[in-house]
C-alpha positions in Angstrom: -62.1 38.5 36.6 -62.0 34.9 37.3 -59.9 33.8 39.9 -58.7 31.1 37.8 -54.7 32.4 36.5 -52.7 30.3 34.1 -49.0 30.3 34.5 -46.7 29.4 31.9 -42.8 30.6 30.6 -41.4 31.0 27.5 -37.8 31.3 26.3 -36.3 34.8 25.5 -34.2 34.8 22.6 -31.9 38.0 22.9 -28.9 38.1 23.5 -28.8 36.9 27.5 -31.8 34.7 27.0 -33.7 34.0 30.1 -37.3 33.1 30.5 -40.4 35.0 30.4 -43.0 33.8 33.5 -46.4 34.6 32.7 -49.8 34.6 34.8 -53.1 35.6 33.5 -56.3 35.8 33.7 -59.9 36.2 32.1 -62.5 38.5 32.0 -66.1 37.6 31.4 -65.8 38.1 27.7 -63.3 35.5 27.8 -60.4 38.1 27.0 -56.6 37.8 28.2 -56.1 39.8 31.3 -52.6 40.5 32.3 -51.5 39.9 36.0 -47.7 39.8 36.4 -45.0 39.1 34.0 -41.8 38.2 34.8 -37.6 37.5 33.8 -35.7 35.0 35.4 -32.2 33.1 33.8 -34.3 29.7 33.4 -37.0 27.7 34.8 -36.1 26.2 38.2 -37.1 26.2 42.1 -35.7 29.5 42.6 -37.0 31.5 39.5 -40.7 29.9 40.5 -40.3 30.3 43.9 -39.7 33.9 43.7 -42.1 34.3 41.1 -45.2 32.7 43.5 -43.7 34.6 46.4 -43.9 38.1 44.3 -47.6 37.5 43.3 -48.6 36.3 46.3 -48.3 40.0 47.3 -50.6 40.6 44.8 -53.0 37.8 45.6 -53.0 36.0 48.4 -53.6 32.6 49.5 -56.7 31.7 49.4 -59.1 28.4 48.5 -61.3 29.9 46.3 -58.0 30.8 44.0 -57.0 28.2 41.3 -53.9 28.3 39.1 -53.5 26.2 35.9 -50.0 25.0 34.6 -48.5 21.9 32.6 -46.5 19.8 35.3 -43.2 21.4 35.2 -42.3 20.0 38.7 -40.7 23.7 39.6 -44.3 25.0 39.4 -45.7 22.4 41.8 -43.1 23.2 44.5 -43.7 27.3 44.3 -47.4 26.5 44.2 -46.8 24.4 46.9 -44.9 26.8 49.0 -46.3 30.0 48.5 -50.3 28.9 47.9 -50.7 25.5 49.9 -54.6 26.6 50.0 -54.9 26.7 46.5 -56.5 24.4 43.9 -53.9 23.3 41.6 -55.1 22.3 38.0 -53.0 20.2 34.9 -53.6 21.9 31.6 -55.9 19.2 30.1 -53.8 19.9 26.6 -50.2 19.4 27.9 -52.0 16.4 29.9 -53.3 14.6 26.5 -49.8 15.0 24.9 -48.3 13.0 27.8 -50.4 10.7 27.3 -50.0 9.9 24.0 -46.5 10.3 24.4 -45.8 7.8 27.3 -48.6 5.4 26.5 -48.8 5.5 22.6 -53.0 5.9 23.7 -54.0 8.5 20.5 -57.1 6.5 20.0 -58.3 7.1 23.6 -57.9 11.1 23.3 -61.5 11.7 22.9 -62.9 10.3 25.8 -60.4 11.7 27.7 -61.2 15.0 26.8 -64.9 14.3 27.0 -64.3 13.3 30.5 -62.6 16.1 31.3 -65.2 18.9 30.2 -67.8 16.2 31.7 -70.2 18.6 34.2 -71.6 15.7 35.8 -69.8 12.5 38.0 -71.8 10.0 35.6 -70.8 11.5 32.5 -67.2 11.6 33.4 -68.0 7.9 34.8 -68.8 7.0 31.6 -65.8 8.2 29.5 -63.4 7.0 31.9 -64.5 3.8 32.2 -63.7 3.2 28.5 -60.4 4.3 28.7 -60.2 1.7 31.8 -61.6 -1.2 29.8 -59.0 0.0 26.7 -56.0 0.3 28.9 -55.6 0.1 32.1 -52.1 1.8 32.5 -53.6 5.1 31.4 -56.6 4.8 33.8 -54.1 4.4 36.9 -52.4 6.8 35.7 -55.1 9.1 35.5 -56.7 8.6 38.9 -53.6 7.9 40.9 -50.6 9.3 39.7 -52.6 12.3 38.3 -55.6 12.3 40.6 -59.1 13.3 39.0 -59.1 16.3 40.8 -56.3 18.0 38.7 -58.0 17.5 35.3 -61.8 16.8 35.2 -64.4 19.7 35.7 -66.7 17.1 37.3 -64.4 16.3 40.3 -63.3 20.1 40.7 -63.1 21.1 44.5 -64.8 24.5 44.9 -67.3 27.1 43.4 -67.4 30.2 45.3 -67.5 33.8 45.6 -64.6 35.2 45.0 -62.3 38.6 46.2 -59.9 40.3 44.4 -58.0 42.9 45.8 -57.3 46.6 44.5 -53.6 46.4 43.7 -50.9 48.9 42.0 -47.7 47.6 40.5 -45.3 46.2 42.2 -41.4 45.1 41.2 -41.2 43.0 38.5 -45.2 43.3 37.8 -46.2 45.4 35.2 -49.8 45.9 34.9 -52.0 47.4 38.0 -54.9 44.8 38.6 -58.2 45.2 39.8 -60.4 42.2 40.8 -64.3 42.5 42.3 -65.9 39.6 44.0 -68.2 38.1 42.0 -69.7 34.5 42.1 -68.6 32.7 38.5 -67.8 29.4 37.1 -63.8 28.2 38.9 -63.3 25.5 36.8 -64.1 26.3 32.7 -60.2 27.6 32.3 -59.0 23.8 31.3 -56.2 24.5 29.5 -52.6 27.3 29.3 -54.3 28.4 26.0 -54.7 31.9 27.3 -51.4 32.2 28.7 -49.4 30.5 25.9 -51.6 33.1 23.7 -50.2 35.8 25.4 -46.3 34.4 24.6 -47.3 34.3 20.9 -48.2 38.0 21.3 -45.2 38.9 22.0 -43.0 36.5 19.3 -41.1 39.4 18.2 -40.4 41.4 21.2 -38.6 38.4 22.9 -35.6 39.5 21.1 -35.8 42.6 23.0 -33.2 43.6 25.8 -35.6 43.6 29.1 -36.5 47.3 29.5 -37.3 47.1 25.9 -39.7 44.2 26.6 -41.8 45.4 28.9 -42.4 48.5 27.8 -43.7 47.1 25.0 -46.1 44.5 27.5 -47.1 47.5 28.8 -48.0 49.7 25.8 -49.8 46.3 24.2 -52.0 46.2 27.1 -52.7 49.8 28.0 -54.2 49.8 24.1 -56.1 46.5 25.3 -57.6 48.2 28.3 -58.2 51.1 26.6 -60.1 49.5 23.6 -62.2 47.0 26.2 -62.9 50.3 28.3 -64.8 51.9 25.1 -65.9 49.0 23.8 -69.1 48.2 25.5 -69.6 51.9 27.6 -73.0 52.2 25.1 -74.2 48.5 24.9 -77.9 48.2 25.9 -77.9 44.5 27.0 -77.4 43.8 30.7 -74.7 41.0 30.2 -71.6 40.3 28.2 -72.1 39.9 24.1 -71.1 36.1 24.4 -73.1 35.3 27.0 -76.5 37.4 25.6 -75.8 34.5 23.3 -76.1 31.7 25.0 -78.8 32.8 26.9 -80.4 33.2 24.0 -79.4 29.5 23.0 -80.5 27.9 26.1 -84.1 29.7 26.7 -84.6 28.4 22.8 -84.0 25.1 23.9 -85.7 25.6 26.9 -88.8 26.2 25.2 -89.1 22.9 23.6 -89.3 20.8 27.2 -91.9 19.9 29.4 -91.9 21.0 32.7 -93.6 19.8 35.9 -93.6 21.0 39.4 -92.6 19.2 42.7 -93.1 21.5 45.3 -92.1 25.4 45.6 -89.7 26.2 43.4 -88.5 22.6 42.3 -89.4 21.4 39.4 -88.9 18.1 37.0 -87.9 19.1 33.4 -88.0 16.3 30.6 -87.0 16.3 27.2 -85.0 14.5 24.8 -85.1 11.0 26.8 -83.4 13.3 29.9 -85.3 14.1 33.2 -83.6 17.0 35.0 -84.2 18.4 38.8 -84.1 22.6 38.7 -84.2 24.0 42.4 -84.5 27.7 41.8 -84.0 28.4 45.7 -80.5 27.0 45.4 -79.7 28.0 41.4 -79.0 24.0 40.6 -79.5 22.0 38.3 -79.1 17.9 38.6 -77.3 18.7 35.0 -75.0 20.6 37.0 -74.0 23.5 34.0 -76.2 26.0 36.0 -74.4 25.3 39.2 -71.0 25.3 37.8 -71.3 28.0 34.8 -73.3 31.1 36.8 -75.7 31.2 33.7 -79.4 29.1 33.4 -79.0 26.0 31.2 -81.7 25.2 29.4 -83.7 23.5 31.9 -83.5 26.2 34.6 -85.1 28.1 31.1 -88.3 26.4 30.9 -88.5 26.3 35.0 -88.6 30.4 34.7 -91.0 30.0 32.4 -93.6 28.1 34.3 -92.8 30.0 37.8 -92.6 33.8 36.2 -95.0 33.2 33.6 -94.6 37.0 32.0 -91.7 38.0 33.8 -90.0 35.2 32.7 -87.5 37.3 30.0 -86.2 39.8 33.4 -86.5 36.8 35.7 -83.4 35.3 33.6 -80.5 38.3 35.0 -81.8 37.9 38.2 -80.5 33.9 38.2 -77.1 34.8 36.2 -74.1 36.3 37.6 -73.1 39.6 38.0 -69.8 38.8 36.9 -70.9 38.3 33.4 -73.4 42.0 33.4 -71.6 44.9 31.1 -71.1 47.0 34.4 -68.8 44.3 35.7 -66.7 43.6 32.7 -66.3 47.8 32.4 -65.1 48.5 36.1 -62.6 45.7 35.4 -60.8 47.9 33.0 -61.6 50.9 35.0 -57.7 51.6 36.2 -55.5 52.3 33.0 -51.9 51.2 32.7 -49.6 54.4 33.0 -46.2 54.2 30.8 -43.1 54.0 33.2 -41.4 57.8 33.6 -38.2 58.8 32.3 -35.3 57.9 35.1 -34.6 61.1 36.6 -38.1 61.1 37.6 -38.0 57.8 39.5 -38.0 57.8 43.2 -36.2 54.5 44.1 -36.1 53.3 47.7 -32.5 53.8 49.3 -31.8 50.1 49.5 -32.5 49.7 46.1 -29.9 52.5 45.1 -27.4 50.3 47.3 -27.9 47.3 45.6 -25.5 45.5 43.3 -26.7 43.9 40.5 -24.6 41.4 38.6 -25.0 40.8 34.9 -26.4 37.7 33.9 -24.4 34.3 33.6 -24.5 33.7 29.8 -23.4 30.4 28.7 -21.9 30.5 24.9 -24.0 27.2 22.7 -22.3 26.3 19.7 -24.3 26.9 17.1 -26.6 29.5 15.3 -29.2 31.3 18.1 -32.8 29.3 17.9 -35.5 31.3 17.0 -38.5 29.6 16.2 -41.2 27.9 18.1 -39.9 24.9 20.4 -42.6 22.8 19.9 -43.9 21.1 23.3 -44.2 17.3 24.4 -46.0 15.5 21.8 -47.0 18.5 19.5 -48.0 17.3 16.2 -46.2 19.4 13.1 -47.7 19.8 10.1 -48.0 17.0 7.7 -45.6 17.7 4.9 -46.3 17.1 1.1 -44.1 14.5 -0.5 -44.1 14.4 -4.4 -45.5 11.0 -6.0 -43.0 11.5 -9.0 -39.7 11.7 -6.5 -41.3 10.5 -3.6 -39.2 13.3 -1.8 -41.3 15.7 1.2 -41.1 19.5 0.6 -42.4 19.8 -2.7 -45.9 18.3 -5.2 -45.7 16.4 -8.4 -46.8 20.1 -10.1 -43.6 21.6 -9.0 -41.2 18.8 -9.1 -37.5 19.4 -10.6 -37.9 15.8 -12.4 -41.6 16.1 -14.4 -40.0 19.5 -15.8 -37.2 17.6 -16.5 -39.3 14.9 -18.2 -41.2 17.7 -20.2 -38.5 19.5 -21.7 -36.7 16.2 -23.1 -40.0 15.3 -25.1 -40.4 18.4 -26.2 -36.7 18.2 -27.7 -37.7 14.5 -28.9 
């Protein structure tokens, strides 16, 4: 897995409410991979805290570790406290709708995101200095307040191996997780997508007393695991289906540019008004993607071609991860997610049979129960129709109360 986890909360709607805190992960097929899930009465120091100190006994501190969250302030002081060596990343979505919330900057959107997914220090240069010469405010914003570091790809701290350890469930964790070390791309996980995905999964289930809830988490993934497990045990190809792809993508376009040698191993690749530097002895690339993404871009492609000459096609697996080969994505599935036993089989420690656990505080709203989507910080709804005949939203001119209106009385005329 990539040691990259996304952590996010969503509100439960039964009958005590409470939040569900989320943290996951992805495999090399870019799948959802479940690491600990969560209840607390609402999002706060405490809830976070004891959250970051429970799965830091599932993964520990470490700088190769990187956790991506919007800026709930809660989640900075748990990360803070329980993983002080850890890269700490702004989801680039929830990071654009600030900014066109507080600074009204729509129009500037696009180069913010291109600067974002920029690989290189001059491409993100380039973006950022038109936001800079369009407003100013945003840029400080951006670099100080923010700090480039905690959204942009280019400015990322680290790219290393990485460990996960062998772990069974513990307390309020409900999958078992297994992690291998691996070398991969740290920094491609920009946004809470995945997590936020995995809240929309379970849409129906929040309405579910908590026993209720996660036993359903853990039958929904125990299917998932199951279904990954099987799903590539025959495939022929030595990587991933997605990343077969782009191989396939980039030694295309790596056919189409010229290559010439500088001394063993490096090599100047030009094309398309670009000249790139590919050191094969170090796996980089001055373009950066081969450094960052574990995979040869398209100029490490035509670099094979000229030092490998016929072994070129095999030479390509040697120069790409392990982390994205079929055996790797398998063995990540490997340990299956048991259901939990009926009580009397449970074997609970002694000061856990001691323990006195209060019911939750439940404050009474006035008010029917909300059930639908609260939508986040600068979330744009869906534009609604408005009529042209009544000028009224909900409704078209096809449908409208008043045309039918209009049609029966000259039909009477």
């Amino acid at each position: 897995m990539r040691k990259v986890i996304a952590v996010d909360g969503t509100f439960l709607t039964g009958k005590y409410r409470g939040v569900l805190l989320s943290s996951v992960a992805q495999d090399s097929e870019n799948h959802i991979f479940p690491v600990a899930f969560c209840v607390v009465d609402k999002e706060c120091n405490a809830a976070y805290e004891y959250f970051f100190e429970q799965l830091s006994s599932i993964h520990p501190d470490s700088v190769e570790l990187c956790i991506i969250s919007d800026r709930h302030i809660s989640i900075e002081n748990g990360i803070s406290k329980f993983y002080p060596q850890a890269h700490h990343g702004f989801c680039m979505r929830h990071l654009a709708e600030n900014l066109r919330k507080n600074f009204h900057c729509g129009y500037l959107l696009h180069h913010y995101y291109s600067a974002s997914k920029a690989y290189r220090i001059d491409e993100f240069n380039d973006h950022f200095q038109q936001i800079k010469d369009n407003d100013v405010r945003v840029a400080k914003y951006l670099e100080e307040d923010v700090g480039f570091h905690k959204w942009s790809r280019a400015h990322f701290p680290g790219n290393k191996l990485l460990d996960f350890p062998v772990q069974t469930s513990k307390k309020v964790f409900h999958t078992s997780v297994k992690m291998f070390q691996t070398s991969l791309k740290m920094y491609d996980v920009l946004t809470t997508n995945i997590v936020e995905s995995v809240n929309s999964m379970f849409l129906l289930e929040r309405e579910f007393p908590i026993t209720a809830l996660f036993d359903a988490i853990n039958r929904r993934f125990a299917q998932k695991f199951h279904e990954r497990r099987m799903q590539f045990l025959d495939t022929p190809t030595i990587c991933v289906p997605s990343v077969e792809k782009k191989i396939n993508k980039n030694a295309t376009f790596g056919n189409k540019l010229l290559v010439h040698p500088i001394r063993q191993q490096v090599f100047s690749i030009t094309g398309h008004d670009a000249v790139a530097k590919v050191d094969l002895h170090n796996r980089t690339c001055s373009c950066r993607e081969f450094d960052l993404d574990k995979i040869p871009c398209p100029h490490a492609m035509a670099a094979f071609r000229v030092e490998f000459g016929d072994q070129y096609v095999t030479s390509i697996y040697d120069y790409a991860s392990d982390f994205y080969y079929i055996d790797t994505y398998v063995n990540a599935y490997v340990i299956e997610i048991n259901p939990m036993p009926s009580e009397e089989c449970w074997d609970v420690p002694p000061e856990l049979v001691e323990r006195k656990i209060p019911p939750p505080s439940c404050e009474i709203q006035l008010g029917r129960r909300k059930t639908n989507h609260i939508p986040a910080s600068g979330e744009v709804k869906k534009k609604q129709n408005r009529c042209s005949i009544c000028k009224r939203t909900g409704h078209k001119r096809t449908t409208c109360k008043k045309r039918t209106e209009g049609i029966s009385n000259s039909v009477v005329a």
